[in-house]
VOBA-179845 format. One line per 3 residues: number of its first residue (from 1); their letters; for each residue y, x, z of C-alpha. Coordinates in steps of 0.02 Angstrom, whole numbers, padded with zeros to 5 digits. Layout:
NUM> a> Y/X/Z  ...
This chain:
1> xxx> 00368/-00050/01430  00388/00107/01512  00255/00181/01652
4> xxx> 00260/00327/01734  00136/00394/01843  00136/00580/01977
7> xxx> -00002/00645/02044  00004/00819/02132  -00039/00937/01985
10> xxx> -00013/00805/01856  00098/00659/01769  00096/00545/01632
13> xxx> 00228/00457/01515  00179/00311/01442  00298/00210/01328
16> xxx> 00238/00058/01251  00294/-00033/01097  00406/00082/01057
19> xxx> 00574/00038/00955  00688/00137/00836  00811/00157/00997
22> xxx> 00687/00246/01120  00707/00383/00988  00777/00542/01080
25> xxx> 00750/00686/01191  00650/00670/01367  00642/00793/01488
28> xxx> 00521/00834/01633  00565/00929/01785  00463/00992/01902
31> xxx> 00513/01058/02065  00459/01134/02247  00537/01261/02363
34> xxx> 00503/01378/02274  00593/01327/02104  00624/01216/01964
37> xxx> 00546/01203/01780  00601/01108/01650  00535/01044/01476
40> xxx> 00600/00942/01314  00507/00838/01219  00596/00733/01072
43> xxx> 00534/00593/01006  00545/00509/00848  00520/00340/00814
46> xxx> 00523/00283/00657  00569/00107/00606  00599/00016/00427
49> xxx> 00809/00032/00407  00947/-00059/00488  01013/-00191/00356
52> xxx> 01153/-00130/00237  01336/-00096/00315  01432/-00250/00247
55> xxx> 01530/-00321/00194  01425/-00382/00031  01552/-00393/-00089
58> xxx> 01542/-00491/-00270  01670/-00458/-00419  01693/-00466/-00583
61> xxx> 01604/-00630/-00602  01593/-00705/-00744  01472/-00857/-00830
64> xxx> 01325/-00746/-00838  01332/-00626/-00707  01438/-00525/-00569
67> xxx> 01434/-00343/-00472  01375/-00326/-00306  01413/-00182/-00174
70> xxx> 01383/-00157/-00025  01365/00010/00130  01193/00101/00175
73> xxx> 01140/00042/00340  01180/00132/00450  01013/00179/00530
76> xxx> 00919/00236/00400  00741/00213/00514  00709/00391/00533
79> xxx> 00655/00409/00330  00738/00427/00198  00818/00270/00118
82> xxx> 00713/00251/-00069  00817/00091/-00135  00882/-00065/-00101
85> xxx> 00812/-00253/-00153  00942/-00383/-00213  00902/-00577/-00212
88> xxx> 00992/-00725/-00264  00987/-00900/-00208  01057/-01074/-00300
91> xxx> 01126/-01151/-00177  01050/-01309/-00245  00865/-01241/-00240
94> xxx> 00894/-01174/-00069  00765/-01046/-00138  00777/-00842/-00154
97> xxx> 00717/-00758/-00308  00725/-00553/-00337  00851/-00502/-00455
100> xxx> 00857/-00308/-00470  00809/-00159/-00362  00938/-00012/-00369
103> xxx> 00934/00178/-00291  01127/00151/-00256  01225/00033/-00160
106> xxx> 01281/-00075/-00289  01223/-00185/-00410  01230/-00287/-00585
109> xxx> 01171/-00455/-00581  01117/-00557/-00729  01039/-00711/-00790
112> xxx> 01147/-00841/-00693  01174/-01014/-00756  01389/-01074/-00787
115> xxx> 01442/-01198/-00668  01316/-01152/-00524  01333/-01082/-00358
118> xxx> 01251/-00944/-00281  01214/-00837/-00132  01166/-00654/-00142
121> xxx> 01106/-00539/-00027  01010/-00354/-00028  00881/-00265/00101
124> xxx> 00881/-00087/00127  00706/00000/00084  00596/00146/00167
127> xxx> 00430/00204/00182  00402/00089/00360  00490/-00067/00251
130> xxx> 00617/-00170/00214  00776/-00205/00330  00849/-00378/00390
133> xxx> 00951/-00446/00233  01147/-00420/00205  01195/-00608/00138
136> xxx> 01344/-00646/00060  01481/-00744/00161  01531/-00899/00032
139> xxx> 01456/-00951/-00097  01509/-00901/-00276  01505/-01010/-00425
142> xxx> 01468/-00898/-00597  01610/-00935/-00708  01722/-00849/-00807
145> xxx> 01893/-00788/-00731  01956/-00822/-00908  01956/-00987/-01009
148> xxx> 01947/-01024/-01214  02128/-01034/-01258  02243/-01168/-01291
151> xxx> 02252/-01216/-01481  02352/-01131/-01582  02525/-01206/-01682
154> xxx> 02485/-01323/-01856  02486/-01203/-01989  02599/-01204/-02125
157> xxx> 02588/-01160/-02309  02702/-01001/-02349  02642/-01000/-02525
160> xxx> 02484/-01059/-02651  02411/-01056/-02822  02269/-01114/-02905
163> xxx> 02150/-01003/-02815  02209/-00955/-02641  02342/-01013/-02511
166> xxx> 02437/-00894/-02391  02454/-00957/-02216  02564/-00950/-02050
169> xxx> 02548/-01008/-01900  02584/-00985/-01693  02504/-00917/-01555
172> xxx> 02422/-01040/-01431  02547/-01060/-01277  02391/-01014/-01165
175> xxx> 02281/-00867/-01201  02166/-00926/-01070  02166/-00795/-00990
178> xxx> 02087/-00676/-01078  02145/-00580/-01253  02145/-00664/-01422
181> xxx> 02007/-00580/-01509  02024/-00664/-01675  02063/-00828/-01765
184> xxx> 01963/-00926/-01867  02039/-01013/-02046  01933/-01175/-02087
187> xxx> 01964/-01259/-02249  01911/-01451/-02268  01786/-01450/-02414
190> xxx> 01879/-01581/-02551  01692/-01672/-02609  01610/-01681/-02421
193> xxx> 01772/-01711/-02332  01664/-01564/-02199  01756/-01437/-02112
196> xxx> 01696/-01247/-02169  01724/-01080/-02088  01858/-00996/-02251
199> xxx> 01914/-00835/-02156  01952/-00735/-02024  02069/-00609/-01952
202> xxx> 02099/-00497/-01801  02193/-00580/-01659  02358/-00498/-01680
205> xxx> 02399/-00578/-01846  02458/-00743/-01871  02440/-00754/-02052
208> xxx> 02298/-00750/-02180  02249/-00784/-02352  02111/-00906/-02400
211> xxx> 02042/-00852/-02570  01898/-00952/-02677  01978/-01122/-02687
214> xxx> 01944/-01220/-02843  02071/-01266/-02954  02135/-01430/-02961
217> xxx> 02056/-01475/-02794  02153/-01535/-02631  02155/-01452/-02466
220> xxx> 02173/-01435/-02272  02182/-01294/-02162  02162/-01281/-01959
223> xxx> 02147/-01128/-01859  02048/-01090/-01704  02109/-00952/-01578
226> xxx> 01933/-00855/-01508  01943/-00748/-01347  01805/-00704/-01234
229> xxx> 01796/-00890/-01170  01753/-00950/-01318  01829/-01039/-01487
232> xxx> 01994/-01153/-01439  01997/-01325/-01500  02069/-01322/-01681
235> xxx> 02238/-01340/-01721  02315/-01490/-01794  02288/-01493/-02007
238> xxx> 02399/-01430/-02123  02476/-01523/-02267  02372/-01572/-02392
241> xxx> 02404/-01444/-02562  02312/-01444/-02720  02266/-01282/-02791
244> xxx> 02350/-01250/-02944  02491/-01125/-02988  02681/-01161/-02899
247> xxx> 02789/-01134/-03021  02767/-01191/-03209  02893/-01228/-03357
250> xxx> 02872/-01435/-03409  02769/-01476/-03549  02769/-01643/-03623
253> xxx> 02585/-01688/-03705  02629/-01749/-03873  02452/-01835/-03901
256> xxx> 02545/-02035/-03866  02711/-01991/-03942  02705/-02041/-04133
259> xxx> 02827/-02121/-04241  02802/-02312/-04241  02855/-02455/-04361
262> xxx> 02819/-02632/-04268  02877/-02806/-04282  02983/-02893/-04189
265> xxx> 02905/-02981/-04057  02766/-02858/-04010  02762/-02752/-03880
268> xxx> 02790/-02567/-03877  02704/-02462/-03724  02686/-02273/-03728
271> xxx> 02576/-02174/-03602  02640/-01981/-03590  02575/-01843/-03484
274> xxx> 02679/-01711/-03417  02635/-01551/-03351  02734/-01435/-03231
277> xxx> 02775/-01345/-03068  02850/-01420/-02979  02838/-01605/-03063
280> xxx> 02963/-01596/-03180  03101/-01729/-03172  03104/-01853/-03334
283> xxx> 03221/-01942/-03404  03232/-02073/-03566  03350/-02105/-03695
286> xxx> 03349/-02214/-03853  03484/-02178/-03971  03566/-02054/-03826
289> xxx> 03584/-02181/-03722  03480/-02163/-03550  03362/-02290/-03524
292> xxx> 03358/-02382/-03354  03250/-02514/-03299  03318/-02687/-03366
295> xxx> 03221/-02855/-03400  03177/-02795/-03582  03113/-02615/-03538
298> xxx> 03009/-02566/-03396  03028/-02356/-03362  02890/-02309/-03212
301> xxx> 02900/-02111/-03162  02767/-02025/-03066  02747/-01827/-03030
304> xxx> 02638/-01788/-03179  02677/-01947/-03301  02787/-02052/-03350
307> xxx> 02762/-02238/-03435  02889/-02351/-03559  02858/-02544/-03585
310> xxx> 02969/-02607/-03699  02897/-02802/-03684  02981/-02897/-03836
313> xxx> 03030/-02772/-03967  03191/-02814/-04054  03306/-02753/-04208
316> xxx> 03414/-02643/-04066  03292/-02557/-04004  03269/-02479/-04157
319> xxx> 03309/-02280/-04180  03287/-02116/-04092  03176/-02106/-03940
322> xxx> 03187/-01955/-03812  03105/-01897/-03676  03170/-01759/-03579
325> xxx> 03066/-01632/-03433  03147/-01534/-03308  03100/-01433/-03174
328> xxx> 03171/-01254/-03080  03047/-01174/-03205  03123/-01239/-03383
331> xxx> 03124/-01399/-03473  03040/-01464/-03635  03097/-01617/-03726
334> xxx> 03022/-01731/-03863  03090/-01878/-03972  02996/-02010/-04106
337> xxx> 03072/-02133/-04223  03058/-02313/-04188  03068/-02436/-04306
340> xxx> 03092/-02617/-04273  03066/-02739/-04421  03151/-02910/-04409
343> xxx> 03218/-03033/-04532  03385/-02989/-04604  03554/-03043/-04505
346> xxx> 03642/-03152/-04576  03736/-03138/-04738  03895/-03062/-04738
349> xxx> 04049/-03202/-04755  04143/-03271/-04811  04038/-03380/-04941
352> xxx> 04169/-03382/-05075  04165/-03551/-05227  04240/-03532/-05389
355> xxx> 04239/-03581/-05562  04191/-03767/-05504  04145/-03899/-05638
358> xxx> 04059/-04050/-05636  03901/-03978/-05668  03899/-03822/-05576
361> xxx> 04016/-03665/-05479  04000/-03485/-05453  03935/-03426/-05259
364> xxx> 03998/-03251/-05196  03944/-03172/-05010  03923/-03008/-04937
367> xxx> 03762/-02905/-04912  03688/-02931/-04716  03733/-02786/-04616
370> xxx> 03577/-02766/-04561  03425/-02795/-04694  03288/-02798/-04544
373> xxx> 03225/-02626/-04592  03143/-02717/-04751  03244/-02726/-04908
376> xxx> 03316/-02884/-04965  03214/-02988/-05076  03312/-03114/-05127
379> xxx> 03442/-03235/-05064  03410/-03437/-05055  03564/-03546/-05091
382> xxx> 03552/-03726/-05037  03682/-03868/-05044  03706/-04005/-04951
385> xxx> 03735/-04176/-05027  03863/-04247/-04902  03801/-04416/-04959
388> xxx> 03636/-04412/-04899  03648/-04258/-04772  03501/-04164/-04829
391> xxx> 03503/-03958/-04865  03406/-03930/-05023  03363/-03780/-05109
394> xxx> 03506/-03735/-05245  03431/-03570/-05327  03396/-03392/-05283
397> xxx> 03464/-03235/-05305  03426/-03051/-05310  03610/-03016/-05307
400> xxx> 03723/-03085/-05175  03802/-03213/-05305  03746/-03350/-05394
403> xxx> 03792/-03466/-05511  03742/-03658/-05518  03715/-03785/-05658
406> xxx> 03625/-03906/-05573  03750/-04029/-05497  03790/-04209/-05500
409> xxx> 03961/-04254/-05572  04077/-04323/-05444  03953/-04273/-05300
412> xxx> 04041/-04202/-05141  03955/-04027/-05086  03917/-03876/-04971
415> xxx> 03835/-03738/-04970  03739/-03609/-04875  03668/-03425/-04912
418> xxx> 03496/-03370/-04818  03436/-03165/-04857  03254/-03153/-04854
421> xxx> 03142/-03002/-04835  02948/-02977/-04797  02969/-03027/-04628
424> xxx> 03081/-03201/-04641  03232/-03307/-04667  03382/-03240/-04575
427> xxx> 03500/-03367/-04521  03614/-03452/-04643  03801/-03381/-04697
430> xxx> 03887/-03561/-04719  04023/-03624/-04825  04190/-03666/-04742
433> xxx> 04222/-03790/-04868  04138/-03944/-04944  04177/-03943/-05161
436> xxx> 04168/-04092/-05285  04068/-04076/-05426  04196/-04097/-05570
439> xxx> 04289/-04030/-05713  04483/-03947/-05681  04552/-04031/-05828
442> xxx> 04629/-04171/-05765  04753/-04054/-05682  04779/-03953/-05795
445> xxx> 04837/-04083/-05952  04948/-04173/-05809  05027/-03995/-05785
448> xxx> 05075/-03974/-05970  05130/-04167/-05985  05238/-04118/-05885
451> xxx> 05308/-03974/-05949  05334/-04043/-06122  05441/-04205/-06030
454> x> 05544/-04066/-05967
């Protein structure tokens, strides 16, 4: 309110309640007919400051924070300007809390929570006090302008050995905005079956070597791509690999392969282990024949062993076993003698008769061809009394001939021949023809009556 009051040698100015904007320069004049006079008086008001010049801008937000900036006011209250106050509010809360003071128009903000949305706004300080606020215009919601990125290709297995495995893999489609930083190997631990941090390696390389792996163990690998958004889900597993060296020349492990002598009938299995990188490919033969499967043999092949069942041994499988190993690396091979005992084949034929009498005749046959893989012992004769049709025992023999003496006169006869060793009887070599038991003589003085009548 403004009051002013003239009297003849006097006046009076009185402004009340004075604001910021009755700041400025008054003059009083004072005049007569004589002349004018004139005087200035200024006056000052000072006032806490206009709030900041906006617009109150936010960038570079990210999950945690964001920068604020922002104009002085521009009516600074007639003193100088000592800082500025910056407050947030969660829009949720509907409450203001101070964040940071600051001598300069602009502003790092801190502490926010991911996901939330928030309002900011600063005051403008002097000696008188604080201005009206500058608020922000929309909300913002503190998140990162970058996400984790998309997960990177299945990796593949360039190369391993016993103790580390070299890897490859691609580049997620999505970098999420933000630089790969790095990528993290994990190897699946073989006893807990746990997924374990193995290595890492700057983000422009999309290979690495994991080192420390146990030998004889089997493995995974996955890779995660990390930028400033965090880890990426992992990738898909590799292959499974077992540490142990690529590329090794076959051995064949001798401990189950030892010359055997069995009898016919039993069976014959043999167990053999065989070493080599890659598995070596292995192959059978008896007597250089190669062995398949059939009903009598049974041949089962797996990457590091191999198995033969030979279920009823017989005479033929008797001879030369081999077992051959192959791989890019070499090849080792092995054989054993088998040896199939059997009763003998049968006597050789034909069972030859001569020098027949009435008492007896002379036997003659061949060796067996095959003795059973136990010499011969001896040879049992029989004959066969066509009368009665009974095979009895005649005699024996060490030799394949034999002669008889034990006949009945006039007695119709055949005969057989059985070769017996340690392990049996072998079938009988039969006579093709029956004989009868009597002296030649008859014939023979008919011949020379009738020579002499001639």
């Amino acid at each position: 309110m403004l009051k002013i009051d003239n009297e003849e040698y006097h006046t009076s100015f009185v402004l009340q309640k004075v604001q910021r904007s009755d700041t400025g320069v008054y003059t009083v004049t004072a005049r007569n007919d004589s002349g004018v006079d004139t005087v200035d008086v200024e006056l000052q008001v000072v006032s806490k400051p206009s709030k900041p010049k906006g617009p109150l801008k936010v960038s570079d937000v990210t999950a945690e924070g964001c920068k604020l900036k922002w104009e002085p006011p521009e009516d600074d209250g007639g003193e100088p300007i000592t800082g500025y106050v910056v407050e947030r509010m969660d829009v949720e809360t509907g409450r203001w809390v101070p964040v940071t003071t600051t001598k300069t128009p602009e502003a790092d903000v801190t502490g926010l929570n991911e996901g939330k949305d928030y309002q900011f706004r600063v005051k403008a300080l002097n000696s008188e006090g604080e201005s009206e606020p500058l608020v922000t215009d929309v909300p913002t919601t503190a998140k990162n302008p970058y996400t984790e990125p998309d997960t990177p290709g299945k990796p593949e297995l360039k190369d391993w050995n016993k103790d580390h495995a070299d890897l490859k893999w691609t580049p997620p489609k999505n970098d999420g905005g933000a630089p790969i930083e790095k990528y993290v190997i994990e190897k699946k631990d073989p006893i807990t079956g746990k997924w374990q941090k193995a290595v890492e390696v700057p983000g422009n390389k999309t290979e690495a070597r994991v080192p420390d792996l146990q030998e004889g163990q089997k493995y995974q690998f996955r890779v995660k791509a990390v930028n400033k958004g965090g880890d990426s889900k992992p990738s898909p597993p590799s292959d499974v690999i077992t540490a142990k060296d690529r590329f090794v020349p076959p051995k064949i492990d001798r401990t189950n392969l030892k010359d055997l002598t069995v009898r016919a009938g039993q069976h014959i299995r043999l167990d053999v282990k065989v070493s080599g990188e890659p598995p070596p490919k292995k192959t059978w033969f008896l007597n250089k024949a190669r062995i398949e499967n059939r009903d009598d043999i049974n041949v089962d092949l797996e990457d590091y062993k191999t198995k033969l069942v030979i279920g009823v041994a017989k005479r033929e499988h008797t001879g030369t076993l081999v077992l051959k190993a192959e791989n890019d690396s070499g090849r080792d091979e092995a054989s054993i003698e088998i040896k199939v005992l059997d009763k003998p084949s049968k006597p050789e034929g034909p069972l030859r008769i001569s020098d027949v009498h009435k008492e007896g005749c002379t036997l003659k046959w061949n060796p067996p061809q095959d003795d059973g893989g136990v010499p011969i012992e001896y040879y049992a004769v029989e004959k066969l009394d066509t009368a009665t049709g009974r095979w009895v025992p005649a005699g024996r023999s060490k030799e394949p001939k034999l002669e008889l003496n034990n006949l009945e006169p006039g007695q119709e006869y055949k005969f057989r021949v059985s070769a017996v060793n340690a392990e049996g009887e072998s079938e009988p070599l039969e006579a093709e023809q029956t004989i009868v038991a009597k002296n030649p003589f008859g014939k023979f003085l008919l011949t020379q009556i009738s020579n002499s009548d001639v």
